[in-house]
N, C-alpha and C positions, 0 to 999 in steps of 0.2 A: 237177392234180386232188388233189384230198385222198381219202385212202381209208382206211374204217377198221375196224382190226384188231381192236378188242375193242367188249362195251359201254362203253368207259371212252373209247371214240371215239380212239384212238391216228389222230393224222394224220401223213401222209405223202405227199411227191409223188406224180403219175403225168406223167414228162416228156411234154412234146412232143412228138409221133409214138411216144409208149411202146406205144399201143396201134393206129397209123394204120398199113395196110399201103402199101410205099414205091408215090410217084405213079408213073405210066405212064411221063411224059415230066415232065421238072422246067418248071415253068411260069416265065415269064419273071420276073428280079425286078425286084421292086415292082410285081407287076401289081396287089396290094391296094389301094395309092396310087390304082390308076387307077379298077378297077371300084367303089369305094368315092366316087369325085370327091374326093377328099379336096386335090388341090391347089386347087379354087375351095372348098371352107372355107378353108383356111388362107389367101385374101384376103380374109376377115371376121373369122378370126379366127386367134389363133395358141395361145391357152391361157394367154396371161399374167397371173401371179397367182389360178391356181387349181391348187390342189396335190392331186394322185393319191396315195394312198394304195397302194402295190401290197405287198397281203398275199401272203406266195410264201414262197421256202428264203433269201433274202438275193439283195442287189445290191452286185456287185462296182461300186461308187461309185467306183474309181479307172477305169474304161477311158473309151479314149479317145470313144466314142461318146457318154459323158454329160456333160464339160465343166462339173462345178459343180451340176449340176443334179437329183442325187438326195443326198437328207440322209438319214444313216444314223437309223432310232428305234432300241426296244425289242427284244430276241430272246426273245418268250415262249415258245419249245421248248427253247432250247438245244440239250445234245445234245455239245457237244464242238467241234464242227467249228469251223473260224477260217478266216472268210476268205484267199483263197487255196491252201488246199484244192479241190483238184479236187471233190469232191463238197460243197463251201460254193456255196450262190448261180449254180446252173448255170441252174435253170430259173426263178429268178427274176430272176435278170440279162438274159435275152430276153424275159422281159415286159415290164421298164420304159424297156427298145429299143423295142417295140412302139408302147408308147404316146406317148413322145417324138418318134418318127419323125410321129406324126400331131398332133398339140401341140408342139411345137419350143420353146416358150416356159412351158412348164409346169413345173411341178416335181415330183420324184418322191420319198415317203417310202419308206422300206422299213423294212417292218413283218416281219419273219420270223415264221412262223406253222408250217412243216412242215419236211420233210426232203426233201431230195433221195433221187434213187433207190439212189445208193450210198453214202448213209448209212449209216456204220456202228452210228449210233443207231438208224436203221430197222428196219436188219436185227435189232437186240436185242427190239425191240417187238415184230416180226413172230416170233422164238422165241418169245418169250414168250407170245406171245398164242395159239402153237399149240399152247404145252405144257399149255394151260389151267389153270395157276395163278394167285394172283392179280396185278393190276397191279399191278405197281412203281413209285415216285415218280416215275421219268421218262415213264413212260403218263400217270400223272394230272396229270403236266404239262402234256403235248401235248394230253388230253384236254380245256385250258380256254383254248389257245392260241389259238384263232379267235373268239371271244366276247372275250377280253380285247383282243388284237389290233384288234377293231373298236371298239369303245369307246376306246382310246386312239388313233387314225387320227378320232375324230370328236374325242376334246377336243383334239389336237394342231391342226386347223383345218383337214382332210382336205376337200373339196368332194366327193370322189370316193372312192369305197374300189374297188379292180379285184383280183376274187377267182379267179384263174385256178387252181382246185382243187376238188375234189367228193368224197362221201362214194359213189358210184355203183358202184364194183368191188369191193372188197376185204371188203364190209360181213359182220359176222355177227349184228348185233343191228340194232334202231331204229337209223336215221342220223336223227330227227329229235332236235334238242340242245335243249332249254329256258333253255340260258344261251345259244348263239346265238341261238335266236329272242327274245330278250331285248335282247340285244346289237343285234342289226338292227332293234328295232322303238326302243330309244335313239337309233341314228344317223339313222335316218329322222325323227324327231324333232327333230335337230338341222340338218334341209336337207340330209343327208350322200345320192348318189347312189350306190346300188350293185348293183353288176353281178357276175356269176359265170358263168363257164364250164358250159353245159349238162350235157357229160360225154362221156368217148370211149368211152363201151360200148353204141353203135347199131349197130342193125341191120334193115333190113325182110328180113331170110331167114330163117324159120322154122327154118332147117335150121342157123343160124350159133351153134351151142352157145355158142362165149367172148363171144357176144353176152351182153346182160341188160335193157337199154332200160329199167331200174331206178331209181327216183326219186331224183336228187341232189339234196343239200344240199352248201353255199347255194342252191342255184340256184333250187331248190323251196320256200323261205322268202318270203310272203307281202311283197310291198315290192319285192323283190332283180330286176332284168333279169336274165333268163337268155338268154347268148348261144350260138346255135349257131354250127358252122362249114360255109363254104359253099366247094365247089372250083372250079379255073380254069374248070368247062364249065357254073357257073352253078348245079347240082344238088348236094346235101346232101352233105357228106363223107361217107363210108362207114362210119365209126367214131361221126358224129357224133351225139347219144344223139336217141331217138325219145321226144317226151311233152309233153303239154300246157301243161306249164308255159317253151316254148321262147318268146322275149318276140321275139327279133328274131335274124340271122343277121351273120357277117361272115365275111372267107378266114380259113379255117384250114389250106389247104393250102402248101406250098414259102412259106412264110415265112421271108425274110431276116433275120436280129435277132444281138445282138451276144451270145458267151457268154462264160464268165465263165473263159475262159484268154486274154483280151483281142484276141479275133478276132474271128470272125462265123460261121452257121454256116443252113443250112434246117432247119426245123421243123415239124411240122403238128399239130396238134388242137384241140382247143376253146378251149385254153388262150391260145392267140397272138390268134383272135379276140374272148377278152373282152376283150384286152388292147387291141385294136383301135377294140372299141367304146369303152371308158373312154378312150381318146386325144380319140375325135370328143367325148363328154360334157364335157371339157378343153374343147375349142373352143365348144360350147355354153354352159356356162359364161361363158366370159372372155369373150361376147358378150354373156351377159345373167345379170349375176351374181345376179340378183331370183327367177331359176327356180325351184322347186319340186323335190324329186325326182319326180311326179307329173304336172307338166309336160312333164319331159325326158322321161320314159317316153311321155307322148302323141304329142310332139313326133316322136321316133323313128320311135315307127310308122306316125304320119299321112304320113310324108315317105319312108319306105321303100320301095322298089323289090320290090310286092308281087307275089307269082306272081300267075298269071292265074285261080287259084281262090281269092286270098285268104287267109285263115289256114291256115296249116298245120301241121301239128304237126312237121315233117321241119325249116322255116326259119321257123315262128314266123308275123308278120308280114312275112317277106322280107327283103333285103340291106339294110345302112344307107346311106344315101344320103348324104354326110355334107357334101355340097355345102348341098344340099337343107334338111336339119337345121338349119346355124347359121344362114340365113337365117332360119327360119322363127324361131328361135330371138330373134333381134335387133327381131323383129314383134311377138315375144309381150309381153303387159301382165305385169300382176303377179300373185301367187297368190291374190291375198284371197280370203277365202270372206265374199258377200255375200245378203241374202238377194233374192229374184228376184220381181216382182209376181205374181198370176196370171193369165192370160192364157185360160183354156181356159171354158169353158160356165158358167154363170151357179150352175146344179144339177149334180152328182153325179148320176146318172142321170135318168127322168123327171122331177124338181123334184116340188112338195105333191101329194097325191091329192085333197085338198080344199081349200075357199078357208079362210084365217088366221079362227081365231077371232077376235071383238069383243066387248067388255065394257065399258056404259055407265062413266062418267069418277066417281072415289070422291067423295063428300059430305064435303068438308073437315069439318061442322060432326059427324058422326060420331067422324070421330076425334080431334077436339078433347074429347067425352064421355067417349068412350073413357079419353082420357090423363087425364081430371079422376079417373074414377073408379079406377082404375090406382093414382092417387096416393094416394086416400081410402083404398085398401087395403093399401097399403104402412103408411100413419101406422097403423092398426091393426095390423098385424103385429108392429109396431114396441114401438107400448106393450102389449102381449101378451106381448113376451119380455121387456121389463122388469120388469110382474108377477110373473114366473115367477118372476125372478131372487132379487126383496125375501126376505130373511131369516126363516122360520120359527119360532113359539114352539116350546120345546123338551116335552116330556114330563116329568115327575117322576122321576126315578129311581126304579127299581124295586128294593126292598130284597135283599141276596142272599139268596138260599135257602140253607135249614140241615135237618138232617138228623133234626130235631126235629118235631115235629104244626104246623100253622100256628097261630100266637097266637087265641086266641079260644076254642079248641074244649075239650072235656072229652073 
């Protein structure tokens, strides 16, 4: 999640289960693989040559889990920290596990965009922004991190942008950005798919104060899928945020994924399932690389394993089905927007109240008169301003006046 400290939008991780309390019983791994069908997509598809953008804290590109497969970009926060560092790339290292585990043949950029939670750049913003002074150069850094980030994930040839990060916790001003919403309505523009983590500050208990069910960005940016997360019993993670803008659901809980001390490790929140869903978009994609982001968005949801009452705002339109998805996917035509006959009642309401006026057929030889005399009026107009025009006799000069009697007089 992204959370932010000032109006100057300072961003920052919110890990994996930072905010998830731990499961009951650890749920089997890779149950996501299964209640997702995610092995019958990957016999349609596997994601080859369509490359995930995963905006996060960095990707440890050397473990063994990615094999080649993730290209380091840009670090537009900076911050200090160098890969290898226990707090470089912890939580974006099991994102783009995430999504490779379900696209196997994909590719993953890493786009750095925040900080992990034991940044020690974090924690200077988070001072700072308590001591309510102004922002320092590294806030108005991080402040344009996520806007530029997408923009350069769409010229790089991103298909996919996966935003496992929200403005939803930590906020004390607008989380909405105008250079993000800028930024996502560019990539959208470009065919670029993107997705964001709903946000792990849900709650239906009135009574659950560190609750907020507060509006995140990205997630809440017009274009963007917003993904909740769903746990092993089928029903809304506990953490996972409540709000209308939730597009579709995947697991977010006991998630296996690789972190970035070259191990593996469970994790849970919203974050692992956007990361999930951008995997299946991968396989949608590299079926039919002609899609829409508007497409895939339908696609999703028409194919979704929807509760029994339909939309919800707890899972959205329901679990991905990602079997389901690339099929549907491989079916679909092309985007054109074409225009459509129309098909519906002859009149807009009732049709005439009365029958069409009639008006006998004109007398050609009328407006042959017409035009004769038209013309005879014109040639008069014509030599009228020529008249006008001819030259004047002039007057005699008038002798000057003198200060004498006028001649003549006694």
């Amino acid at each position: 999640m992204i959370r932010r400290l000032t109006c100057a939008a300072v961003l920052v991780a919110a890990l994996a289960g930072a905010t998830a309390a731990p499961a009951v019983a650890e749920a089997p791994r890779g149950w996501e693989q299964q209640v997702m069908k995610v092995p019958a997509a990957q016999r349609l598809g596997q994601g080859k040559g369509i490359t995930v953008a995963v905006l996060d804290s960095g990707v440890l590109r050397g473990h063994p889990e990615f094999r080649g497969r993730v290209t380091t970009g840009t670090d537009f926060i900076g911050g200090g920290a160098r890969p290898g560092q226990s707090y470089w790339g912890d939580h974006g290292t099991a994102m783009a596990s995430s999504v490779l585990r379900v696209a196997p043949q994909a590719k993953v950029l890493d786009v750095r965009v925040l900080w992990d939670k034991e940044d020690p750049a974090r924690k200077r913003a988070e001072a700072a922004a308590e001591s309510g002074g102004p922002a320092d150069e590294q806030s108005m850094k991080a402040s344009t991190a996520l806007a530029k980030g997408i923009r350069y994930a769409a010229d790089k040839g991103a298909r996919v942008i996966s935003m496992s990060l929200g403005s939803d916790e930590w906020s004390l001003g607008s989380d909405y950005d105008e250079l993000t919403a800028s930024a996502v309505d560019y990539a959208l523009g470009k065919g670029v798919v993107l997705l964001a983590s709903a946000g792990n500050g849900g709650s239906t208990d009135p009574l659950e104060t560190d609750a907020n069910n507060t509006v995140s960005y990205p997630a809440a940016y017009p274009g963007v899928i917003a993904v909740a997360a769903m746990g092993p019993d089928g029903a809304r993670a506990e953490f996972s945020q409540v709000h209308t803008y939730n597009t579709i659901a995947a697991p977010g809980v006991d998630i296996y994924a690789a972190d970035n001390g070259g191990g593996y490790r469970m994790g849970d929140g919203t974050s692992p399932a956007c990361a999930l869903a951008a995997g299946t978009v991968a396989l949608m994609l590299s079926r039919n690389p002609g899609l829409t982001p508007r497409q895939v968005r339908d696609i999703l949801v028409r194919t979704a394993q929807q509760p029994p009452s339909g939309y919800t705002v707890h899972l959205g339109f329901g679990l991905i089905d990602a079997g389901a998805a690339v099929k549907a996917a491989g079916a679909a035509g092309d985007g054109r927007t074409e225009a459509a006959p129309y098909k519906g009642e002859k009149f807009f309401g009732d049709g005439p109240v009365a029958p069409p006026t009639t008006h006998p057929e004109i007398d050609m030889s009328y407006v042959g008169i017409g035009g004769a005399a038209a013309g005879v009026g014109l040639l008069f107009l014509v030599g009228a301003a020529l008249i006008m025009r001819r030259p004047r006799a002039r007057p005699a000069p008038t002798p000057p006046y003198t200060h004498g009697p006028p001649m003549g007089r006694v």
